[in-house]
Each structure stands twice: as C-alpha cells, then as structure tokens.
FIMISE-266111 format. One line per field, with one value per residue (C-alpha): residue number from 1; residue in three letters; x, y, z. Coordinates in steps of 0.02 Angstrom, whole numbers, plus 50000, padded with zeros to 5 digits. Layout:
N
nr = NUM, ...
rest = ala, ...
x = X, ...
y = Y, ...
z = Z, ...
% end
This chain:
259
nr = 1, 2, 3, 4, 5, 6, 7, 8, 9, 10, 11, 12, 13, 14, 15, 16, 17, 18, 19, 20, 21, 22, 23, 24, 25, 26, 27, 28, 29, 30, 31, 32, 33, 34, 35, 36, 37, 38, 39, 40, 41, 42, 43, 44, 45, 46, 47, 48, 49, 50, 51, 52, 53, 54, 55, 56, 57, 58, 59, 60, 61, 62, 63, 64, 65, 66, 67, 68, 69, 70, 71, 72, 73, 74, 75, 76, 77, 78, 79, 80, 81, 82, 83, 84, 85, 86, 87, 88, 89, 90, 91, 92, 93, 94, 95, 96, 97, 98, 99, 100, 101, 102, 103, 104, 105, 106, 107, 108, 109, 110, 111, 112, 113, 114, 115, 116, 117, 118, 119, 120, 121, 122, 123, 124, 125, 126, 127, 128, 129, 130, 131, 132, 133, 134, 135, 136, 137, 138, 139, 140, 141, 142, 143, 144, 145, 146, 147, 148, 149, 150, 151, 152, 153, 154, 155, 156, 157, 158, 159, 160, 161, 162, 163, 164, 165, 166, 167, 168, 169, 170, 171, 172, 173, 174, 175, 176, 177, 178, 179, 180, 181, 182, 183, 184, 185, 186, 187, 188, 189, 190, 191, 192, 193, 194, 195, 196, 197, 198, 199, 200, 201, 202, 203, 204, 205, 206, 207, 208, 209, 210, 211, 212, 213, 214, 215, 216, 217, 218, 219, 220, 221, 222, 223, 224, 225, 226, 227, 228, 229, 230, 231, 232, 233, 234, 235, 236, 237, 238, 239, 240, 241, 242, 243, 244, 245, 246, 247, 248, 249, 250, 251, 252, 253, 254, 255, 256, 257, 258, 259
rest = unk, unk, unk, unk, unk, unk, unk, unk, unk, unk, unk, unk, unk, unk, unk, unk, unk, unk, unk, unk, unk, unk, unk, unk, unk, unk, unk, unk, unk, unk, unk, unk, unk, unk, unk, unk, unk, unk, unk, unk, unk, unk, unk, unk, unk, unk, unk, unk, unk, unk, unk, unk, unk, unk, unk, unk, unk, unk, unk, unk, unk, unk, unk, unk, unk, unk, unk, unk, unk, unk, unk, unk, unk, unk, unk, unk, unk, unk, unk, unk, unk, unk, unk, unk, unk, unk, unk, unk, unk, unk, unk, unk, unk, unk, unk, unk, unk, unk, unk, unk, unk, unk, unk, unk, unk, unk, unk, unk, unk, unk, unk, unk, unk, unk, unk, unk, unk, unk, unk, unk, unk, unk, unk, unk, unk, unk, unk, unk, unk, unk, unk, unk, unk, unk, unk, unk, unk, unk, unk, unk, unk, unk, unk, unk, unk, unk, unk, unk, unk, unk, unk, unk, unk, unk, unk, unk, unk, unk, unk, unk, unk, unk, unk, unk, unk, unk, unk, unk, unk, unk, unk, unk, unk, unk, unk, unk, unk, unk, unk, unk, unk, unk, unk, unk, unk, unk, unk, unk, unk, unk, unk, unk, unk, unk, unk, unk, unk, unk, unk, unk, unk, unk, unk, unk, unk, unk, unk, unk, unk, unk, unk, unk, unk, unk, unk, unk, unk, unk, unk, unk, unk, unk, unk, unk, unk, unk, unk, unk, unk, unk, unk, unk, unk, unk, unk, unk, unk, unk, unk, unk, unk, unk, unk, unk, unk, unk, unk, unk, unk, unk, unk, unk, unk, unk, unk, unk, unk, unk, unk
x = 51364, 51164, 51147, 50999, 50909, 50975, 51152, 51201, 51200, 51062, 51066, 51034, 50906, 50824, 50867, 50692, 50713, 50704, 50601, 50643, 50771, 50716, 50736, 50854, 50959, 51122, 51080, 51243, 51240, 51360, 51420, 51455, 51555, 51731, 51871, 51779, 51680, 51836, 51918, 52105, 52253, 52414, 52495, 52367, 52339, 52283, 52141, 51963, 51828, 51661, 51629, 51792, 51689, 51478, 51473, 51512, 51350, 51260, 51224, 51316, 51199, 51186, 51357, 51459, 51528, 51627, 51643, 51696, 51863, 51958, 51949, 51797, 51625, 51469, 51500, 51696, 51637, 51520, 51619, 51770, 51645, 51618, 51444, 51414, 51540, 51428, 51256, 51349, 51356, 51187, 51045, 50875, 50852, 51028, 51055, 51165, 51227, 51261, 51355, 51443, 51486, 51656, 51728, 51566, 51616, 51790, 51734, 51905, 51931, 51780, 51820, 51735, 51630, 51424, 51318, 51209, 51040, 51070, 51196, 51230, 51055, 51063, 51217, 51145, 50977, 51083, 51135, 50935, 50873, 51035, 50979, 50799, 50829, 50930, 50777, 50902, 50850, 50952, 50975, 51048, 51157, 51202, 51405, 51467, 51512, 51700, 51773, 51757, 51705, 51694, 51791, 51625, 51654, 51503, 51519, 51495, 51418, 51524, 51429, 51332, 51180, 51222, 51163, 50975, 51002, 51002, 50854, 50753, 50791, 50757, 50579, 50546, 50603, 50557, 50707, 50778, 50881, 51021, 51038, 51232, 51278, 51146, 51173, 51375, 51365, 51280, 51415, 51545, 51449, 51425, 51602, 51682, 51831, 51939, 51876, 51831, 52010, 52022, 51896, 51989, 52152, 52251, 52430, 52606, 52613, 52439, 52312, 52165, 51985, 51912, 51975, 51950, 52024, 51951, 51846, 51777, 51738, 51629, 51549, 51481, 51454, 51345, 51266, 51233, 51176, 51039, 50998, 50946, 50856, 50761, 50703, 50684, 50798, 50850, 50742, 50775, 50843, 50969, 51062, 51173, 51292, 51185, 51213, 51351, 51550, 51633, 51847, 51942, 52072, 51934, 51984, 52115, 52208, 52271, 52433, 52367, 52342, 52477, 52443
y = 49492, 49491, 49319, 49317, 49133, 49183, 49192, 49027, 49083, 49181, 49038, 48882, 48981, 49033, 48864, 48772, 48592, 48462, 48304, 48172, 48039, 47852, 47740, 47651, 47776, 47791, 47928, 48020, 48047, 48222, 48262, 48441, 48449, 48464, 48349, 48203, 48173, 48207, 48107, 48078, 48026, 47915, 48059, 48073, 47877, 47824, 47937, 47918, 48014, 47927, 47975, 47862, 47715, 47761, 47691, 47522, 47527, 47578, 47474, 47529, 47619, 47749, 47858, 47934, 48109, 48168, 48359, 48367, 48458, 48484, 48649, 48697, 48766, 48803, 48975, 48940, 48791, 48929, 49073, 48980, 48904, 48743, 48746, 48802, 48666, 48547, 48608, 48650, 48457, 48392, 48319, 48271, 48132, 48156, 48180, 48331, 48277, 48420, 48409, 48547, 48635, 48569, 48736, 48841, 48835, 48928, 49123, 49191, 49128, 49259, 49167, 49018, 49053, 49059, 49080, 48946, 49014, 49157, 49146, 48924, 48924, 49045, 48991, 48799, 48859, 48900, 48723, 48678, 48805, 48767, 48578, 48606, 48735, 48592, 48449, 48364, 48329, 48429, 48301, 48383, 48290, 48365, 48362, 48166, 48179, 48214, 48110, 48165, 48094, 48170, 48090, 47965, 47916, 47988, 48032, 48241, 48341, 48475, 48551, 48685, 48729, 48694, 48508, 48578, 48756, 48618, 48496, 48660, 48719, 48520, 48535, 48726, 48677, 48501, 48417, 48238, 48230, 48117, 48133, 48088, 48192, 48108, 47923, 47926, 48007, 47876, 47752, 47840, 47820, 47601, 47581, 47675, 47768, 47663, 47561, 47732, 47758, 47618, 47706, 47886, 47918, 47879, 47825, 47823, 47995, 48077, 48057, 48140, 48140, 48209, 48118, 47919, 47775, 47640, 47577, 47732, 47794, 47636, 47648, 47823, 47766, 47623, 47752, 47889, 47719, 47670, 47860, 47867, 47708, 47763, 47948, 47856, 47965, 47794, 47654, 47468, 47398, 47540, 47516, 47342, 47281, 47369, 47203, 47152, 47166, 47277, 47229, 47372, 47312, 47404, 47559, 47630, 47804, 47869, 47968, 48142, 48252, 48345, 48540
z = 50587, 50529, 50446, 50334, 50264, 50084, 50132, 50050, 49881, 49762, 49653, 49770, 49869, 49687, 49611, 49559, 49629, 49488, 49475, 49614, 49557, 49524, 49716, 49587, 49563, 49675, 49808, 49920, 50088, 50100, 50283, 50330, 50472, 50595, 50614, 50718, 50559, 50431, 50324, 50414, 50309, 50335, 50446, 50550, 50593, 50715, 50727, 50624, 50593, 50603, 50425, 50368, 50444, 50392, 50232, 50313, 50371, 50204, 50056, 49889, 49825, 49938, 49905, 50035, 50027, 50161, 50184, 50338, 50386, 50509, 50638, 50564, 50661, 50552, 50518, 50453, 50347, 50255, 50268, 50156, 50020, 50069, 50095, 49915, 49857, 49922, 49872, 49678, 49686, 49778, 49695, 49717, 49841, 49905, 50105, 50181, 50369, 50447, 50623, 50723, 50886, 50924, 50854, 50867, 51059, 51043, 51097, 51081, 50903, 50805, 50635, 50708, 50882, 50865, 50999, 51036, 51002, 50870, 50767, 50784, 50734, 50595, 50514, 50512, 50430, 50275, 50264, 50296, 50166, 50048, 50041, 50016, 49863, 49799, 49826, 49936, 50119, 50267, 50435, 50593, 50703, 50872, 50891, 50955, 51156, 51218, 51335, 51516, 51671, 51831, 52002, 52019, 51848, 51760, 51582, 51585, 51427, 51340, 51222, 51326, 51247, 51077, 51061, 51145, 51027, 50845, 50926, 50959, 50785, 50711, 50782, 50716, 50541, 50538, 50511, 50546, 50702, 50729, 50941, 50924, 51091, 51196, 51110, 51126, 51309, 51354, 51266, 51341, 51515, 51483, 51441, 51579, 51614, 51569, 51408, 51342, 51312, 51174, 51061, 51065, 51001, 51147, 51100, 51182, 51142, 51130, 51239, 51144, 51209, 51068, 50926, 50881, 50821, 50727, 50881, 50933, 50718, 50706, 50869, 50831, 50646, 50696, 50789, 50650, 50546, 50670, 50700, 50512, 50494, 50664, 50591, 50434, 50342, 50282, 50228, 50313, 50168, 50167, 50309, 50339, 50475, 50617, 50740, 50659, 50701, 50577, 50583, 50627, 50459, 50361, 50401, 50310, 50287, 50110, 50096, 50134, 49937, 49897, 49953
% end
C-alpha cells in the first residue's frame, strides 16, 4: 500500500492551526499506542499499561488521554479511525505520545505488519504531520522492552530495527524522543531474571513477559515522565513524584464498558 503524508485526513492536514493556548490553561497529553500502554479493566487485572500509571507523575493540569488499545500496530490504529479520533479532539499546546512496534512486528498478520524503514516510518509520519496540522506537538517513543534474557542472564532486545527505524525518523523530522526500549532494557538488565518477574504479569496462571502489573506500569511510567522532562517536552514544574515511591493501591481497574 503507497502511504502518502496527507493520509490522515484532508481536513487536519488542511486545518490552519489556531493561536497557542494560555501556560494556564489545562494542556492533554494523548497516547497513541498498543496494549502495554492501554487502559486495562477489572477482567483483565492484574495487568497495567504504563499509561494507567503516567499521570501519577504529572501535575493536574496537564490532562491525560489514553488512546492506546489493545492488538494494535501503527498502521491498524489508523486504518480503524483512531488516529482521526484523536486529532478531531487535540488542541493547541496539547502532546500526542505515539508508541508502537509490538504489533508492527507480526509479518503474517498484513492488517497490522510494517516494515521497519518504509512503511513503520510512513504510517507514524501521519501521526507527526496529524499533530502539527492540529498545533499540537507529536513525541515518539520507541516500543518499552519485552522480557528476555539469554542463558548468561543478559536482558536481549526484541524490537529489530524498529526502535533505530522511529529515532532515525525523530532526528529527520525533529521530533521529541522518549528512548523507552533502550531505558527499560536496561531496567530489565539491573533487576535481573528473576526480580523482573514481579513487574510483568506473572501470576499462578499466566506467565506473561510482555504485559505489567502495577510495579512494572510505574516503572516504565516514571520512565516516560523523566523522558519528557529530559527532551523538555515537559517543563520542571510539570512533572512530580520523579524520586518519589508511588503505592501500587493507586492503581485501579474499572469494570470493562459495556460492548
């Protein structure tokens, strides 16, 4: 499929930005992305997305709205609308997280598989471009690390080229990077094989090493939090609880909506 910058829709490419908003005014932080972002709900408990636990880390008057769903790679998340959901909502001074790969790895599944360097790249320009029509301001975040260690015990990568594919494309379009893959690899790698398993959804009858819990959301949160005050996406003053414990009790999970 030829992907073309415009693809997002005529009118947020044509749209004529409007006047920035006030730094008094409430600003949202939208997040585009797959299921270890996603909201989870009381079904799904114990696993957490990392964007259930971010706006611990944010002060109040910077909104949180989470996007992200579940099975989804950049190309699916445009292809069923919900990148112009988003950018029918975004405003001026508003941030779009955008954070993929999980799914954009699958080659056998062609509703969701990109290649790294042509189409991944393509399809995440229209979130990029979609933003920027908008006056909001696109931040790329390459996809948070599985867990897998080799018989030594070092954490291994398992994104292929994508994470490098999105920091090439960050620099070309000058965007904000959040290095997510690089930051929680090396997480993974200081806690070890074994205390790596309390901060994915490991439970007497799952053991999942690509999903979190609680502990492993707000890890990767905290991350995302200092990634954004470090590429100044986010001001100091906008970003809170960086050194400080955050109680797993604060997460919770609402009964899923009714379909």
């Amino acid at each position: 499929m030829s992907l073309t910058r415009r693809q997002v829709t005529s009118a947020a490419i044509a749209a004529v930005p409007l006047a920035g908003r006030s730094r008094r005014e409430p600003r949202t932080l939208y997040i585009a992305g797959d299921s270890t972002a996603a909201q989870k709900y009381a079904d799904a408990a114990p696993e957490t997305g990392w964007g259930m636990a971010i706006p611990f880390f944010l002060r109040k008057e910077v909104k949180v709205a989470n996007h992200a769903v579940n099975g989804r790679s950049s190309k699916s998340f445009v292809d069923e609308g919900r990148l112009d959901a988003i950018l029918s909502d975004i405003r001026p001074g508003d941030f779009l997280i955008v954070q993929f790969a999980h799914n954009d790895e699958k080659a056998t599944d062609p509703a969701r598989y990109t290649e790294p360097w042509t189409t991944y790249r393509q399809y995440l320009r229209l979130y990029i471009d979609g933003a920027r029509a908008r006056g909001a301001r696109p931040v790329l975040a390459t996809p948070v690390e599985r867990r897998r260690f080799d018989a030594e015990g070092t954490a291994l990568p398992t994104h292929g080229d994508y994470p490098a594919a999105m920091r090439a494309l960050a620099g070309e379009e000058g965007v904000a990077l959040l290095d997510t893959e690089a930051l929680s690899l090396a997480l993974w790698q200081r806690l070890g094989v074994e205390q790596t398993k309390t901060y994915f959804n490991w439970t007497a009858t799952e053991q999942d090493n690509t999903h979190f819990n609680p502990p492993g959301a707000i890890a990767v949160a905290r991350l995302v939090a200092q990634e954004l005050l470090r590429t100044r996406v986010l001001a100091r003053h906008d970003v809170v609880r960086l050194h400080e414990d955050v109680p797993t009790s604060w997460i919770t999970w609402p009964p899923a909506p009714a379909s």
